[in-house]
N, CA, C and O atoms as a Maestro MAE file, in Angstrom:
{
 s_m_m2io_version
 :::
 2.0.0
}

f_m_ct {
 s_m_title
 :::
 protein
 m_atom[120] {
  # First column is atom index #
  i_m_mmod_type
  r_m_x_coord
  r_m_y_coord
  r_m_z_coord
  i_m_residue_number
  s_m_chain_name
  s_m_pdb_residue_name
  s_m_pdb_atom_name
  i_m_atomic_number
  :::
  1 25 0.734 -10.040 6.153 1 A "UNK " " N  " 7
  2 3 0.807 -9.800 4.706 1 A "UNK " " CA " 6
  3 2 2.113 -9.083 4.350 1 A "UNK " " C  " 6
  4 15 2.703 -8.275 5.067 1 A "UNK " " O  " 8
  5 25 2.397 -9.415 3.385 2 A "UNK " " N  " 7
  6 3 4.346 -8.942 2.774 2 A "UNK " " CA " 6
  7 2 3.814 -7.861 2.180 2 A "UNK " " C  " 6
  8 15 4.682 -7.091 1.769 2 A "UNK " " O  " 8
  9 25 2.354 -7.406 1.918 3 A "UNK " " N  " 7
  10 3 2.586 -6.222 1.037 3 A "UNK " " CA " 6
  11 2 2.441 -5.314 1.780 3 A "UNK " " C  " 6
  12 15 2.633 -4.226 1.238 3 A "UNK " " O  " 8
  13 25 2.173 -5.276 2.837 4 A "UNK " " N  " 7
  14 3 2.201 -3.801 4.469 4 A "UNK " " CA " 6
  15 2 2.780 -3.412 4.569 4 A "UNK " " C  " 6
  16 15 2.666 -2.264 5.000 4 A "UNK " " O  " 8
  17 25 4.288 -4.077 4.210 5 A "UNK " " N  " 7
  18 3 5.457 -3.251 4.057 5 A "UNK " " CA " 6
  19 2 5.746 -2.628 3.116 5 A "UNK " " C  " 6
  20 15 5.746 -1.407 3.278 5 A "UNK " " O  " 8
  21 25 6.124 -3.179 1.705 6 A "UNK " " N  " 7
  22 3 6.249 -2.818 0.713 6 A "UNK " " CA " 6
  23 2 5.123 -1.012 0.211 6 A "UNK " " C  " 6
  24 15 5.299 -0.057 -0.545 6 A "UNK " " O  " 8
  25 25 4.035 -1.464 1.208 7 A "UNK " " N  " 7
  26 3 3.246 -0.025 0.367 7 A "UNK " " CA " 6
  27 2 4.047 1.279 0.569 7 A "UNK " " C  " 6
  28 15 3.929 2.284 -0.132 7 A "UNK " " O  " 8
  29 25 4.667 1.167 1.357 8 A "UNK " " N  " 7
  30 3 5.460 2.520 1.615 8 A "UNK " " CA " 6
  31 2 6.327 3.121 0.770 8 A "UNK " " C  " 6
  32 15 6.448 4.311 0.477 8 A "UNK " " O  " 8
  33 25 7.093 1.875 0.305 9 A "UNK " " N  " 7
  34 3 7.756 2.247 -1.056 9 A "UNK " " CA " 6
  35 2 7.156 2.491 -1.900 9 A "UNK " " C  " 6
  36 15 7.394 3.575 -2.432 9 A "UNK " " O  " 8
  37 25 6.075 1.635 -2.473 10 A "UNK " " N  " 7
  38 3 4.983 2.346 -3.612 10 A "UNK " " CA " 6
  39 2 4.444 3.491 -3.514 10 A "UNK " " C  " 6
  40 15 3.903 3.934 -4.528 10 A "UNK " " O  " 8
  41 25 4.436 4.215 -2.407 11 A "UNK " " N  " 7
  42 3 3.702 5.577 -2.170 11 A "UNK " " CA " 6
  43 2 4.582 6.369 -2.659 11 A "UNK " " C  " 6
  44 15 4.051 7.304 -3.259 11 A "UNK " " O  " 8
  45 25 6.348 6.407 -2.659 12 A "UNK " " N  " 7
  46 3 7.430 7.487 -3.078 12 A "UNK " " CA " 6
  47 2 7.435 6.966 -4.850 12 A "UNK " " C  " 6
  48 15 7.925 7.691 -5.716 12 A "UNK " " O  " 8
  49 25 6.725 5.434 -5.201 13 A "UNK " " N  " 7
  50 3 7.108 4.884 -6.336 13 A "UNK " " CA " 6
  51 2 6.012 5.085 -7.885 13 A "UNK " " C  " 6
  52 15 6.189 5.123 -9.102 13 A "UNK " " O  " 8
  53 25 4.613 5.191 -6.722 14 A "UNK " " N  " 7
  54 3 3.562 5.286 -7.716 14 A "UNK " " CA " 6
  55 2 2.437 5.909 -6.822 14 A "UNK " " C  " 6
  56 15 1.824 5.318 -5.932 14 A "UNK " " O  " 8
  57 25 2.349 6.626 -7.041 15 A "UNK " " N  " 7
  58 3 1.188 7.016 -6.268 15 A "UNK " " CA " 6
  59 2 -0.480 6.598 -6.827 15 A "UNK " " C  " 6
  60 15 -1.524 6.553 -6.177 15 A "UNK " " O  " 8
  61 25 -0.261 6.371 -8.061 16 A "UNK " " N  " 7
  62 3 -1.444 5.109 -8.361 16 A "UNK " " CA " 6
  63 2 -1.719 4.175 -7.594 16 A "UNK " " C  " 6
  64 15 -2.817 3.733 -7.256 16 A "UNK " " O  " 8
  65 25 -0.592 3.841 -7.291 17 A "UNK " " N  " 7
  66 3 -0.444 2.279 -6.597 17 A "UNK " " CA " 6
  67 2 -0.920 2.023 -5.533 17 A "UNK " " C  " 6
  68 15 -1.338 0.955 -5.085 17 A "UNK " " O  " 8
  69 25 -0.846 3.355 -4.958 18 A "UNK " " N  " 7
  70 3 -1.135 3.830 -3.882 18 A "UNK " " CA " 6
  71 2 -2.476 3.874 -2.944 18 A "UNK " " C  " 6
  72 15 -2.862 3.680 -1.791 18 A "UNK " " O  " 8
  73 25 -2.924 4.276 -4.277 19 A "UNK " " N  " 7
  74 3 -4.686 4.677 -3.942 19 A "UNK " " CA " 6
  75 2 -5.108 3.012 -3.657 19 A "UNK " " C  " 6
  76 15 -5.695 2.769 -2.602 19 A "UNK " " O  " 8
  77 25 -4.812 1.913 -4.577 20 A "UNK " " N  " 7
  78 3 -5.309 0.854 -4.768 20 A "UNK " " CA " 6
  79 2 -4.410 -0.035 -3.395 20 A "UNK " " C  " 6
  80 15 -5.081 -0.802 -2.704 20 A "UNK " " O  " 8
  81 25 -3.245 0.099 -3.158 21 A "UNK " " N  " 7
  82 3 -2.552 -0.442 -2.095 21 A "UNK " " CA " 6
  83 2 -3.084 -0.114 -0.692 21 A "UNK " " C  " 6
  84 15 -3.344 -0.918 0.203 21 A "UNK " " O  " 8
  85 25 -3.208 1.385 -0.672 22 A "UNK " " N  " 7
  86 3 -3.589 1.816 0.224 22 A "UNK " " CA " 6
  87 2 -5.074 1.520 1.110 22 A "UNK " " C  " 6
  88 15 -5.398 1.662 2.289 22 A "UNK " " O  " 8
  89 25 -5.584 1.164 0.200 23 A "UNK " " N  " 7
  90 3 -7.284 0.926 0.177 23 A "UNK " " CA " 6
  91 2 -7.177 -1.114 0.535 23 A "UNK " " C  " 6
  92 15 -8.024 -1.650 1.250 23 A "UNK " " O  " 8
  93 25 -6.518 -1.573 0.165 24 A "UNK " " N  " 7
  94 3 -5.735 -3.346 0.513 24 A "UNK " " CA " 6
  95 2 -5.091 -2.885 2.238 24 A "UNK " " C  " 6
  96 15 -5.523 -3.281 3.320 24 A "UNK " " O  " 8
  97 25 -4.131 -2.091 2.009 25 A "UNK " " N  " 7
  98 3 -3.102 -1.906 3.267 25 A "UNK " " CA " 6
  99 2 -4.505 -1.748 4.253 25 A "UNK " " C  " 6
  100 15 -4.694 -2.784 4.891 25 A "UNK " " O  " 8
  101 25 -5.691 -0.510 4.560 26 A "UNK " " N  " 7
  102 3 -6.134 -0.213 5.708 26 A "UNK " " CA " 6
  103 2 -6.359 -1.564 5.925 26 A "UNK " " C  " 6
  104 15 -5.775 -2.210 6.795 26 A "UNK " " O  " 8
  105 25 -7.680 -2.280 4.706 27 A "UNK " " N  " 7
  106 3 -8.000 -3.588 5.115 27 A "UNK " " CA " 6
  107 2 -7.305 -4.598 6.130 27 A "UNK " " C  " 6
  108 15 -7.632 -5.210 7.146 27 A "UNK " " O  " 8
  109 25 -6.124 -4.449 5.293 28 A "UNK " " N  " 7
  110 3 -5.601 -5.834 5.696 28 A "UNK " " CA " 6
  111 2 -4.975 -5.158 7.665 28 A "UNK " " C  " 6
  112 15 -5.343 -5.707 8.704 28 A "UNK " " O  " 8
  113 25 -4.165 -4.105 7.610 29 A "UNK " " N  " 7
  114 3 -4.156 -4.045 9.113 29 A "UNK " " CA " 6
  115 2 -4.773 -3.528 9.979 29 A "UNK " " C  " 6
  116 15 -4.333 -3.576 11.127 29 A "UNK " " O  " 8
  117 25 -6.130 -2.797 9.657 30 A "UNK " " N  " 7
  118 3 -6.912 -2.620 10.330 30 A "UNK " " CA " 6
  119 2 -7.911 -4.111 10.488 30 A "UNK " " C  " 6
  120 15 -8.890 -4.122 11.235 30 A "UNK " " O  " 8
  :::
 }
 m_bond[119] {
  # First column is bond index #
  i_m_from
  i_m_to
  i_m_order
  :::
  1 1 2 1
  2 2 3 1
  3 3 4 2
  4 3 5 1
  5 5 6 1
  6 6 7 1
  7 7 8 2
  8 7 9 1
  9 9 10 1
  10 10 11 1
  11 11 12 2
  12 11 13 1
  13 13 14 1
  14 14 15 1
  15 15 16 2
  16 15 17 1
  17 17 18 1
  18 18 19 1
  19 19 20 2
  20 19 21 1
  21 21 22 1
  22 22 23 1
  23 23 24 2
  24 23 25 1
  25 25 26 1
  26 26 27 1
  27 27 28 2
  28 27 29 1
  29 29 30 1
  30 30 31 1
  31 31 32 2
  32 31 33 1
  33 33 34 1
  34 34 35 1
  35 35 36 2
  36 35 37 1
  37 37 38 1
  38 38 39 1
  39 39 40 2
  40 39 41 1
  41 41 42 1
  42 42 43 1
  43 43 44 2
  44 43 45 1
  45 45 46 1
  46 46 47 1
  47 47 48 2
  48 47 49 1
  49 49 50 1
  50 50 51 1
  51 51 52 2
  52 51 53 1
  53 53 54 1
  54 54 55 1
  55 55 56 2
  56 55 57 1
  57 57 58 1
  58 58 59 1
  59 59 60 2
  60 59 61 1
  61 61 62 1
  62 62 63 1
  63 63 64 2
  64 63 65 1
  65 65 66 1
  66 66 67 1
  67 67 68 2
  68 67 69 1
  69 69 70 1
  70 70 71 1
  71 71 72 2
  72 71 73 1
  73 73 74 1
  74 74 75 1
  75 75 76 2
  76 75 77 1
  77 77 78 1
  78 78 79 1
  79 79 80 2
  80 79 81 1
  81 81 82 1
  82 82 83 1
  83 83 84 2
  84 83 85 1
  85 85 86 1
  86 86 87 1
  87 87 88 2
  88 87 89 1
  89 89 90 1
  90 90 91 1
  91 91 92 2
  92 91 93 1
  93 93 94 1
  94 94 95 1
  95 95 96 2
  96 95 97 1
  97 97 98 1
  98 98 99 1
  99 99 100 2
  100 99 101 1
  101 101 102 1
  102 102 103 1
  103 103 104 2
  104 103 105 1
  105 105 106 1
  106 106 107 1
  107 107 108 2
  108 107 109 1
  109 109 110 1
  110 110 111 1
  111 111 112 2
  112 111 113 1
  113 113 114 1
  114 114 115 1
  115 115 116 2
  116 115 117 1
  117 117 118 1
  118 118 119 1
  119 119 120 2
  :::
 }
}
């Protein structure tokens, strides 16, 4: 997934984004 990377930047960018990316990100690489 292209967005596994990208969340990292959203974490310094939005930390909204974050909560909701973050919660996609474990999914997807765990």
């Amino acid at each position: 997934m292209p967005l596994a990377v990208p969340w990292c930047v959203t974490v310094m960018t939005e930390p909204a984004v974050l909560a909701v990316m973050g919660a996609i990100a474990s999914r997807a690489i765990c």
